[in-house]
C-alpha positions as CSV (number, residue, x, y, z in Angstrom):
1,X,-3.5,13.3,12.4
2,X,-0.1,11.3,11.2
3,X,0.5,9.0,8.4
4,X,0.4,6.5,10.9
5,X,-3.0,7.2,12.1
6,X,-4.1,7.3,8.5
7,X,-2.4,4.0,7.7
8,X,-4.5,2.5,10.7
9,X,-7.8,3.9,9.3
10,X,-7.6,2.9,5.7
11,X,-6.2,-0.5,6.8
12,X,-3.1,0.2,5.2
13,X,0.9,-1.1,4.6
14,X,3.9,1.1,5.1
15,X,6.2,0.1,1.8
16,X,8.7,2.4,2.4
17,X,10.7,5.3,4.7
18,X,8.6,3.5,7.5
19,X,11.2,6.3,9.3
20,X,8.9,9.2,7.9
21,X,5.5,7.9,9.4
22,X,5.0,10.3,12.3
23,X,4.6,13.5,9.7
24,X,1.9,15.6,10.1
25,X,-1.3,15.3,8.0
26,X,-3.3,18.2,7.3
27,X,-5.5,17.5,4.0
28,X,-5.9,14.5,1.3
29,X,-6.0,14.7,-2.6
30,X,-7.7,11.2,-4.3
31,X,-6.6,11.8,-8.3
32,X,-5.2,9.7,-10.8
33,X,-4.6,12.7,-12.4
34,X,-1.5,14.4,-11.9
35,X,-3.2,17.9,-13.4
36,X,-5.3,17.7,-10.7
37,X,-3.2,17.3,-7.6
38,X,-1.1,20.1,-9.5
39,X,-3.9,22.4,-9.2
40,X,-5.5,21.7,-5.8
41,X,-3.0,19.6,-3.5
42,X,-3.3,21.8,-0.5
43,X,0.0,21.7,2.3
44,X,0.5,18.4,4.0
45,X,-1.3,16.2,2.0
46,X,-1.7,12.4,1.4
47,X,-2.0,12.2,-2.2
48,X,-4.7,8.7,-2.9
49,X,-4.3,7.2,-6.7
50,X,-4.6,4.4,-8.4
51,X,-2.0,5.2,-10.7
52,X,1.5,3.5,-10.3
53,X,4.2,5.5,-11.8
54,X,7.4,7.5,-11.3
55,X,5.4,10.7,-12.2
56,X,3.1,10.3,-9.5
57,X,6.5,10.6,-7.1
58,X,7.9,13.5,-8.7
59,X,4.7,15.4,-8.4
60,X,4.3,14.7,-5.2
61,X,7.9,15.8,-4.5
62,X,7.4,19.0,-6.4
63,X,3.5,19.5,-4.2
64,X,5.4,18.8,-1.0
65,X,3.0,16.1,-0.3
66,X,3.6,13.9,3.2
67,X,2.6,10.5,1.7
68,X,1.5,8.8,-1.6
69,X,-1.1,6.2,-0.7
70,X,-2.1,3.5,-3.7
71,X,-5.6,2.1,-3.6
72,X,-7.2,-0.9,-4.8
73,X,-3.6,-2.9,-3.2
74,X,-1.6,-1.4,-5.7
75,X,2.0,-2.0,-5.1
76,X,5.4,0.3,-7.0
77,X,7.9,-1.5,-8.6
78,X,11.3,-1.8,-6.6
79,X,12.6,1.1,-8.9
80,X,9.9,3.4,-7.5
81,X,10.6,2.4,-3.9
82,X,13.9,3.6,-4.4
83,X,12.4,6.9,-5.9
84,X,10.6,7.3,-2.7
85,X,13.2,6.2,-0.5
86,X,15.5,8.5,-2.4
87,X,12.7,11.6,-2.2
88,X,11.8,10.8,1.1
89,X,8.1,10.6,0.2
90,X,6.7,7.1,2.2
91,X,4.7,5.0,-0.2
92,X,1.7,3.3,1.4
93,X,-0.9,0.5,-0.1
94,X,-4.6,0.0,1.1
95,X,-7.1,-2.2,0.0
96,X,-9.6,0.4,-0.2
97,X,-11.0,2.0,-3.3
98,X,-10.7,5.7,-4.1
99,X,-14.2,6.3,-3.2
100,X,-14.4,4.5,0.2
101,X,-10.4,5.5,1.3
102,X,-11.5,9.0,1.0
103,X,-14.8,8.3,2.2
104,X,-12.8,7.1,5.8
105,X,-10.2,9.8,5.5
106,X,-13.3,12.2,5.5
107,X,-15.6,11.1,8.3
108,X,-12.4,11.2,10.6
109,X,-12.3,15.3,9.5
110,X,-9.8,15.0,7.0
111,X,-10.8,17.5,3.9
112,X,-9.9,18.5,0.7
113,X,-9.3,22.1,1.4
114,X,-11.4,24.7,-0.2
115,X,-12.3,25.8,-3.9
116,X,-10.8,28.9,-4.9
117,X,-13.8,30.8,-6.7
């Protein structure tokens, strides 16, 4: 799976490095807390929040994550747009919720990864 093909699924918008679409998806992470993707983003992830700040883009940097995606039509201010641009970390927007974007993600055979212990 791409970040294209997960941009078609969740009905989703490209908002920036529309260059960086064809990466490789392996797993997904839905958090709004950055803890959490911390402790169990797993390699070549989307990371799914609903939370809209700089920090969510320099975790994701420091996780190596392939795309942030925003639920509920949440859409970064121009100077986190840059931040992605600048990181190379395309920032995507669907209309889904949490629940039901990972929900889609999941029946396509997109997981989580597994709990350690």
């Amino acid at each position: 799976m791409t970040v294209n093909d997960v941009i078609k699924l969740l009905d989703a918008t490209a908002l920036t490095c529309e260059d960086k679409l064809d990466r490789e998806v392996m797993s997904a992470c839905g958090s709004d807390m950055m803890s959490d993707v911390l402790a169990f983003a797993k390699c070549k992830c989307v990371l799914l929040t609903g939370l809209c700040n700089p920090q969510v883009i320099r975790t994701a940097e420091m996780m190596d994550i392939v795309c942030i995606i925003f639920v509920r039509g949440k859409r970064p201010d121009p100077a986190m747009m840059e931040l992605s641009e600048e990181m190379e970390i395309p920032l995507i927007a669907t209309p889904h919720r949490m629940f039901s974007a990972c929900g889609i993600l999941y029946e396509t055979g997109l997981r989580g990864g597994e709990m350690d212990g």
